[in-house]
Jmol script that loads the backbone (N, CA, C; Angstrom):
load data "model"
ATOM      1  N   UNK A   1     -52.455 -40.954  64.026  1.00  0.00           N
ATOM      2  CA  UNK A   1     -52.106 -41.353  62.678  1.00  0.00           C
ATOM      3  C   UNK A   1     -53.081 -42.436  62.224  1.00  0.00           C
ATOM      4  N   UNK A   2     -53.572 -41.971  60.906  1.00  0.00           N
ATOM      5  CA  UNK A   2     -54.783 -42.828  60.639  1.00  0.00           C
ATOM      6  C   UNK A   2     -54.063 -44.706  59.855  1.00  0.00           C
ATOM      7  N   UNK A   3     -54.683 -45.205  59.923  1.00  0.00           N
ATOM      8  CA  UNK A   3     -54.349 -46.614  59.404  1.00  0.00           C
ATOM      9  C   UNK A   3     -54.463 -46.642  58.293  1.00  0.00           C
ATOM     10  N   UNK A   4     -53.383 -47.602  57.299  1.00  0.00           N
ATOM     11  CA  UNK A   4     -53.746 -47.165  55.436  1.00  0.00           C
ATOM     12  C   UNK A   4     -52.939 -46.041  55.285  1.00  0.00           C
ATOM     13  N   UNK A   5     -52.221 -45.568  55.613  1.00  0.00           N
ATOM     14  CA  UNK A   5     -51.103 -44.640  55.373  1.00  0.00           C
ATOM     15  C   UNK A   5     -50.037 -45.111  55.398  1.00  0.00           C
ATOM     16  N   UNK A   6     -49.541 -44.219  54.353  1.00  0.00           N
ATOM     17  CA  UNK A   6     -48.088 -45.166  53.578  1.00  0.00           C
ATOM     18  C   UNK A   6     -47.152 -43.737  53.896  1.00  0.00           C
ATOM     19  N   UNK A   7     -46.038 -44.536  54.800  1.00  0.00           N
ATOM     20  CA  UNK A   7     -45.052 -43.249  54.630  1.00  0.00           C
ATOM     21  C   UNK A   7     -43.250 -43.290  53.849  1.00  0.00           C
ATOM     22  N   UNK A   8     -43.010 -42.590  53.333  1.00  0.00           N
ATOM     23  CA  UNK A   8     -41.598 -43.038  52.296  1.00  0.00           C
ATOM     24  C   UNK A   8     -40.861 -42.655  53.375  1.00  0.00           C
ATOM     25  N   UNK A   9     -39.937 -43.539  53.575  1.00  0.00           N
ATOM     26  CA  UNK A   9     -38.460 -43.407  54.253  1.00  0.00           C
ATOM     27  C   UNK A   9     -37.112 -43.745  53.834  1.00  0.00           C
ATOM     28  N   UNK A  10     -36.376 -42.871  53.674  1.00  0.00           N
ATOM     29  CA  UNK A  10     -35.053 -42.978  52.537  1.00  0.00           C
ATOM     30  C   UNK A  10     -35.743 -43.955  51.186  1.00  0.00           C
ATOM     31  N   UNK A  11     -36.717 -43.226  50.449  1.00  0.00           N
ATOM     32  CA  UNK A  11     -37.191 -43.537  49.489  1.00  0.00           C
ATOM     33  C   UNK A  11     -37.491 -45.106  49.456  1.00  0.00           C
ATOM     34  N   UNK A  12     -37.978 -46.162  50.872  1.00  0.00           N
ATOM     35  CA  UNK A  12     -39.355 -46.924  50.161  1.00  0.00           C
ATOM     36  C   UNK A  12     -40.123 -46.478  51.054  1.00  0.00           C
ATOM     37  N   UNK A  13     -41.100 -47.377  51.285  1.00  0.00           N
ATOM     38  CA  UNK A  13     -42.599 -46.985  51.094  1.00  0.00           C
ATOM     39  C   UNK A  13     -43.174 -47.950  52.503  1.00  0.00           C
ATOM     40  N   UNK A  14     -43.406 -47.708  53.607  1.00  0.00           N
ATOM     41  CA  UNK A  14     -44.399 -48.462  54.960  1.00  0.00           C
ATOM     42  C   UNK A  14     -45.353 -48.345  54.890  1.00  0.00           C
ATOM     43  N   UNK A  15     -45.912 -49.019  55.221  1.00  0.00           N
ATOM     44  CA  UNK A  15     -47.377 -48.941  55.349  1.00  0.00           C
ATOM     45  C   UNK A  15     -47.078 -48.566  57.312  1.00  0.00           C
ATOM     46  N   UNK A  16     -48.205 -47.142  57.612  1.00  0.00           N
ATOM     47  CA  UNK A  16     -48.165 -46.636  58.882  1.00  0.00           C
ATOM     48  C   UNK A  16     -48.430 -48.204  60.145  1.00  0.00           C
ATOM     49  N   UNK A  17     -49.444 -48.375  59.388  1.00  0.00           N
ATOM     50  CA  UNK A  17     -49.997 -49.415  60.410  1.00  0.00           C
ATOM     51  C   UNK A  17     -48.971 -50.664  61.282  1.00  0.00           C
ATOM     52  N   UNK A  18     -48.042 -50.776  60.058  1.00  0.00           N
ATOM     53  CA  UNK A  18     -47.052 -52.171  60.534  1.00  0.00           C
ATOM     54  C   UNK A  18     -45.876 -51.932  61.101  1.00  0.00           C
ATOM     55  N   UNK A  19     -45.776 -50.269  61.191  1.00  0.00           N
ATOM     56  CA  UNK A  19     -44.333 -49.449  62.197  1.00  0.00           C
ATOM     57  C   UNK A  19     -44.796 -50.108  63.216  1.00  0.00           C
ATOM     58  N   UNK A  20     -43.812 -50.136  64.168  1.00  0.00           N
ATOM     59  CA  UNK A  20     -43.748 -50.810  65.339  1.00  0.00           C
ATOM     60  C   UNK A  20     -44.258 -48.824  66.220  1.00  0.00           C
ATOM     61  N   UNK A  21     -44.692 -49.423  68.057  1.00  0.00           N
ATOM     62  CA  UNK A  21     -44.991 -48.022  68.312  1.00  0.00           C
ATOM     63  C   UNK A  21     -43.497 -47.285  68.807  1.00  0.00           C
ATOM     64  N   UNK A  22     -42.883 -47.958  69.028  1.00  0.00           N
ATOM     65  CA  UNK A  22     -41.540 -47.102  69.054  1.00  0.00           C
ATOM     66  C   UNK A  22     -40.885 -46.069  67.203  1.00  0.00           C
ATOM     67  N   UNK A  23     -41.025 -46.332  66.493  1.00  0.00           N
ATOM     68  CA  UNK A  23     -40.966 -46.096  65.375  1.00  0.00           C
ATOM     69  C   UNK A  23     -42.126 -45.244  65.088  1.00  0.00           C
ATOM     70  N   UNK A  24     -43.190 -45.746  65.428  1.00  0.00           N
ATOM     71  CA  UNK A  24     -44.572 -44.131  64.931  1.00  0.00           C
ATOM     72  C   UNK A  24     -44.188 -42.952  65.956  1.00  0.00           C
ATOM     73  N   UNK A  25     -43.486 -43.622  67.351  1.00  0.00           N
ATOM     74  CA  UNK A  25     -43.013 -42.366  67.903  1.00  0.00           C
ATOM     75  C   UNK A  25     -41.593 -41.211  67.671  1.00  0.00           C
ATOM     76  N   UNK A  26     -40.926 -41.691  66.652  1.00  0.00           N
ATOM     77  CA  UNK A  26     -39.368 -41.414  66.237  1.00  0.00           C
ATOM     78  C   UNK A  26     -40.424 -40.435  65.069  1.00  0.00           C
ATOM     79  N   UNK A  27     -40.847 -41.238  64.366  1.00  0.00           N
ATOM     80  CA  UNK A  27     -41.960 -40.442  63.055  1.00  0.00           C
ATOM     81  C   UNK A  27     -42.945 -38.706  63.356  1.00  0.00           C
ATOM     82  N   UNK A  28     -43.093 -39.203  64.503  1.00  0.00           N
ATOM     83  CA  UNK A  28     -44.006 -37.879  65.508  1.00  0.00           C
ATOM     84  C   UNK A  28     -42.770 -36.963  65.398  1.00  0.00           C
ATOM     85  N   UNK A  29     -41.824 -37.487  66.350  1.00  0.00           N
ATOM     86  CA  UNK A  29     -40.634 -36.682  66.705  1.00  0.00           C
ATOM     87  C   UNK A  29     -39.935 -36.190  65.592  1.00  0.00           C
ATOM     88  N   UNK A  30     -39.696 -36.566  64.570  1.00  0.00           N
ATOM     89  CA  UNK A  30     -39.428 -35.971  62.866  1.00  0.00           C
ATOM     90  C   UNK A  30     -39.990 -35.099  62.979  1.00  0.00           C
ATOM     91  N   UNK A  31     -41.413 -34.795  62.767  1.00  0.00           N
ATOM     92  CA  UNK A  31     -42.236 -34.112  62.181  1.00  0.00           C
ATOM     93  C   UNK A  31     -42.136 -32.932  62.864  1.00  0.00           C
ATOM     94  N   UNK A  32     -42.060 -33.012  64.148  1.00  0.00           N
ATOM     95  CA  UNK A  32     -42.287 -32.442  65.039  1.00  0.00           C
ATOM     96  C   UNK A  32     -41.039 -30.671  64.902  1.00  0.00           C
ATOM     97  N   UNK A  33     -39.843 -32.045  65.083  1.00  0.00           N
ATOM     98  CA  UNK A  33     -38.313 -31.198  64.682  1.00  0.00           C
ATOM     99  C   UNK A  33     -38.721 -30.379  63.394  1.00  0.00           C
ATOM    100  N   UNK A  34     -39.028 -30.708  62.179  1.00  0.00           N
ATOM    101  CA  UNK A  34     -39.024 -30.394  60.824  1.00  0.00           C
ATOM    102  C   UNK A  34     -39.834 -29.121  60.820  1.00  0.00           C
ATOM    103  N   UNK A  35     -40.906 -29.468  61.789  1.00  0.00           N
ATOM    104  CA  UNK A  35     -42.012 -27.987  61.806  1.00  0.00           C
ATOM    105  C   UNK A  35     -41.208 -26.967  62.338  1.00  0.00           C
ATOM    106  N   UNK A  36     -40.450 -27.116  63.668  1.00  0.00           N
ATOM    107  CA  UNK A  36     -39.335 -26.429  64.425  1.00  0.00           C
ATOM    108  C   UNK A  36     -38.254 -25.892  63.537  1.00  0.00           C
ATOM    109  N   UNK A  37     -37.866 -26.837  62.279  1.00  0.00           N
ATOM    110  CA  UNK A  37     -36.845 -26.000  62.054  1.00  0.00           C
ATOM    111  C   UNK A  37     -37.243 -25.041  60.643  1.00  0.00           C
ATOM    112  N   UNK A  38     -38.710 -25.408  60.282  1.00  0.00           N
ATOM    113  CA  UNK A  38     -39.470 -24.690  59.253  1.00  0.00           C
ATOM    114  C   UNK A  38     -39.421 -23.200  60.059  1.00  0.00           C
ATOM    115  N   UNK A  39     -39.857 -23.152  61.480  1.00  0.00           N
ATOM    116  CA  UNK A  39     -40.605 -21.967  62.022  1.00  0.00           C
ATOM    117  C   UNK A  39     -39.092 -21.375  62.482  1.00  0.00           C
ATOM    118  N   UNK A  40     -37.580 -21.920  62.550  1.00  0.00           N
ATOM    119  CA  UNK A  40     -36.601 -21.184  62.789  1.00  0.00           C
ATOM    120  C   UNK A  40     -36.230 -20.621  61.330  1.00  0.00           C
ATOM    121  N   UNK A  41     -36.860 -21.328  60.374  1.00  0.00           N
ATOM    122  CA  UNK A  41     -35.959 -20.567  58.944  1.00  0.00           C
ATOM    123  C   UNK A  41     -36.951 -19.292  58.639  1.00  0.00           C
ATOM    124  N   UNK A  42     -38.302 -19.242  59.384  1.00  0.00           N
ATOM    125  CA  UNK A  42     -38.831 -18.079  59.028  1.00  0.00           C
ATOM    126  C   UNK A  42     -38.540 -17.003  59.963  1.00  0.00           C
ATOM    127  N   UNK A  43     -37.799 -17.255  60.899  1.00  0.00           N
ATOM    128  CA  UNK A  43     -37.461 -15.941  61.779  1.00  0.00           C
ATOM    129  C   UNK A  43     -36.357 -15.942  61.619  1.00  0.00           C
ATOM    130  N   UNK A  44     -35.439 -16.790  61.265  1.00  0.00           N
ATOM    131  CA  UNK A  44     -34.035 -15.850  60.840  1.00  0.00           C
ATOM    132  C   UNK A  44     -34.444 -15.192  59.674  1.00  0.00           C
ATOM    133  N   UNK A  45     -35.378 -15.526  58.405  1.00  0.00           N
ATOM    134  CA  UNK A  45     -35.874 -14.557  57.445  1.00  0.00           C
ATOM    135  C   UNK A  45     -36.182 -13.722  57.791  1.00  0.00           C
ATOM    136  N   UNK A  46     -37.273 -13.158  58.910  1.00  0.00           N
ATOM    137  CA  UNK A  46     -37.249 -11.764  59.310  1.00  0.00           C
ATOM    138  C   UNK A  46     -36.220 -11.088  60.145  1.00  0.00           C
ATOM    139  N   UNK A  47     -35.214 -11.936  61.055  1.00  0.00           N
ATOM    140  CA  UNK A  47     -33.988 -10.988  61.623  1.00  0.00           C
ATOM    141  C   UNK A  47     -33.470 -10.821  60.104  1.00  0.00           C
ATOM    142  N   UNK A  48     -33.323 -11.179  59.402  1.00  0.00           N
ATOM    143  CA  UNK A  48     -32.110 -10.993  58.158  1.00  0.00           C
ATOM    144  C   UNK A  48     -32.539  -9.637  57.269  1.00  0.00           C
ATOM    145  N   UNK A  49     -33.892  -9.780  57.188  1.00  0.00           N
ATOM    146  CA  UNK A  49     -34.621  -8.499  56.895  1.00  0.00           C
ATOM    147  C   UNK A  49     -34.382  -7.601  57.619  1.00  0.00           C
ATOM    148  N   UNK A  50     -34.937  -7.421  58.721  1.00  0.00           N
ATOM    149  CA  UNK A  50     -34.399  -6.292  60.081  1.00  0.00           C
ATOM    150  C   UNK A  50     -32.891  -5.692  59.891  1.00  0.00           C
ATOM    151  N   UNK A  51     -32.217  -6.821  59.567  1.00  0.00           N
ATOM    152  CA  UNK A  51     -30.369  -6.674  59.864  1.00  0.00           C
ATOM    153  C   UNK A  51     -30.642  -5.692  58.811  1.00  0.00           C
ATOM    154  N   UNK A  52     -31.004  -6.101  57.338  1.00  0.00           N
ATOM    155  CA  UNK A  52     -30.515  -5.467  56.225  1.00  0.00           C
ATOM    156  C   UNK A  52     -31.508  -3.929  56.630  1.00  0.00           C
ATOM    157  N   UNK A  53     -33.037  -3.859  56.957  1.00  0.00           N
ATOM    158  CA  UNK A  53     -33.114  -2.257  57.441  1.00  0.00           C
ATOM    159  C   UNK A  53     -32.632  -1.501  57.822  1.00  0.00           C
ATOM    160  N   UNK A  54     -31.979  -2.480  59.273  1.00  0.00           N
ATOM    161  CA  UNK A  54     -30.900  -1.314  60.085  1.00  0.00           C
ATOM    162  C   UNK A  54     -29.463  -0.500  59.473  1.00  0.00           C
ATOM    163  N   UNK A  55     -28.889  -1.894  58.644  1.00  0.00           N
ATOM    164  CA  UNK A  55     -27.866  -1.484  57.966  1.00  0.00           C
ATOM    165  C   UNK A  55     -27.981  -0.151  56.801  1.00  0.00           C
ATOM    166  N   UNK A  56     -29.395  -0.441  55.978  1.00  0.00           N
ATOM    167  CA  UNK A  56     -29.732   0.836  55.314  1.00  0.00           C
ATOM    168  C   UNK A  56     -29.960   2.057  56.056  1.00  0.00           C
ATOM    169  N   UNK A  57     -30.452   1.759  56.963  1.00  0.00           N
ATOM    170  CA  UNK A  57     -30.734   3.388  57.873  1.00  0.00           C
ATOM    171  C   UNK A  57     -29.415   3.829  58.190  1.00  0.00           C
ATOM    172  N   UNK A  58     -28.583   2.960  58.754  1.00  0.00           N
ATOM    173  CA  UNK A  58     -27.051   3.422  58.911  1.00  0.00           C
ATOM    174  C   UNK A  58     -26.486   3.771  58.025  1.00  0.00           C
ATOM    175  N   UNK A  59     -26.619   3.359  56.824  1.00  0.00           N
ATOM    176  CA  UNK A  59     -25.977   3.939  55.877  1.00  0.00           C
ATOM    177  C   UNK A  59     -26.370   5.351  55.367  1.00  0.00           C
ATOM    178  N   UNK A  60     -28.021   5.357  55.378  1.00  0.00           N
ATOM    179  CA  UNK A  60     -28.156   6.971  55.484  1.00  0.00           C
ATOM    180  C   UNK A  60     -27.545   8.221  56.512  1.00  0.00           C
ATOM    181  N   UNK A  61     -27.309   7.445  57.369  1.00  0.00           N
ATOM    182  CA  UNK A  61     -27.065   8.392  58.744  1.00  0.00           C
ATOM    183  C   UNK A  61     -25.703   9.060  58.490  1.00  0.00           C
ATOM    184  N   UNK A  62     -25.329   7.948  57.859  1.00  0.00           N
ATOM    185  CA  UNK A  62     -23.590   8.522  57.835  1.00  0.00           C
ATOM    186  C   UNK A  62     -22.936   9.655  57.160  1.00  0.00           C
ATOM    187  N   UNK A  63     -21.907  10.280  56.883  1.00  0.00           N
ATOM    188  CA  UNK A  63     -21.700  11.353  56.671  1.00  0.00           C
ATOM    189  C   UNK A  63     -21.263  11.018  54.658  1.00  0.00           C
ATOM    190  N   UNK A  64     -21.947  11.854  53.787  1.00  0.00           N
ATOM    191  CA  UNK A  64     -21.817  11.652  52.513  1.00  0.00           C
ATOM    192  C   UNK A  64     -19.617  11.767  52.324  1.00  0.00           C
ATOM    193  N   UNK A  65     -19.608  12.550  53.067  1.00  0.00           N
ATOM    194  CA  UNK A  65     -17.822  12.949  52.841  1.00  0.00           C
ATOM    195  C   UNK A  65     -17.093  12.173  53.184  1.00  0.00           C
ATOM    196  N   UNK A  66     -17.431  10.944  54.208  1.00  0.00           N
ATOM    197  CA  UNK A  66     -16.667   9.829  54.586  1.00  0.00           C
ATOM    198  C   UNK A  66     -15.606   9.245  53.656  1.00  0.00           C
TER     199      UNK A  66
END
end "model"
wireframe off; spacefill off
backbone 0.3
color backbone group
C-alpha cells in the first residue's frame, strides 16, 4: 500500500500512512473477504442460470397432458 493514500471508513477519511500496522492488516483482510464474496456472487449467478436451464429442459421433457 502506497503512502498518500486516503482511505474512507464508515464515511471519514485516513490517511493510509498513519493506520497503525495492525489496522493496514484488518484493511488487507477486508479487501481480501470483499473480492471472495464478489467471486461467490458470480458463481451462484451461474448455478442460478444452470438451475433455471435444467428446470426448462424439464419442463420440456414432461408430458403436454399432465
Amino acid at each position: 500500500m502506497t503512502d498518500g493514500q486516503i482511505v474512507t471508513i464508515n464515511g471519514k477519511e485516513y490517511a493510509l500512512e498513519n493506520l497503525s500496522e495492525a489496522a493496514k492488516d484488518q484493511l488487507t483482510n477486508l479487501r481480501v473477504v470483499d473480492q471472495e464474496i464478489s467471486r461467490l456472487q458470480q458463481q451462484q449467478a451461474i448455478a442460478q442460470t444452470a438451475r433455471n436451464a435444467y428446470a426448462k429442459a424439464l419442463q420440456a421433457e414432461l408430458p403436454a397432458d399432465a
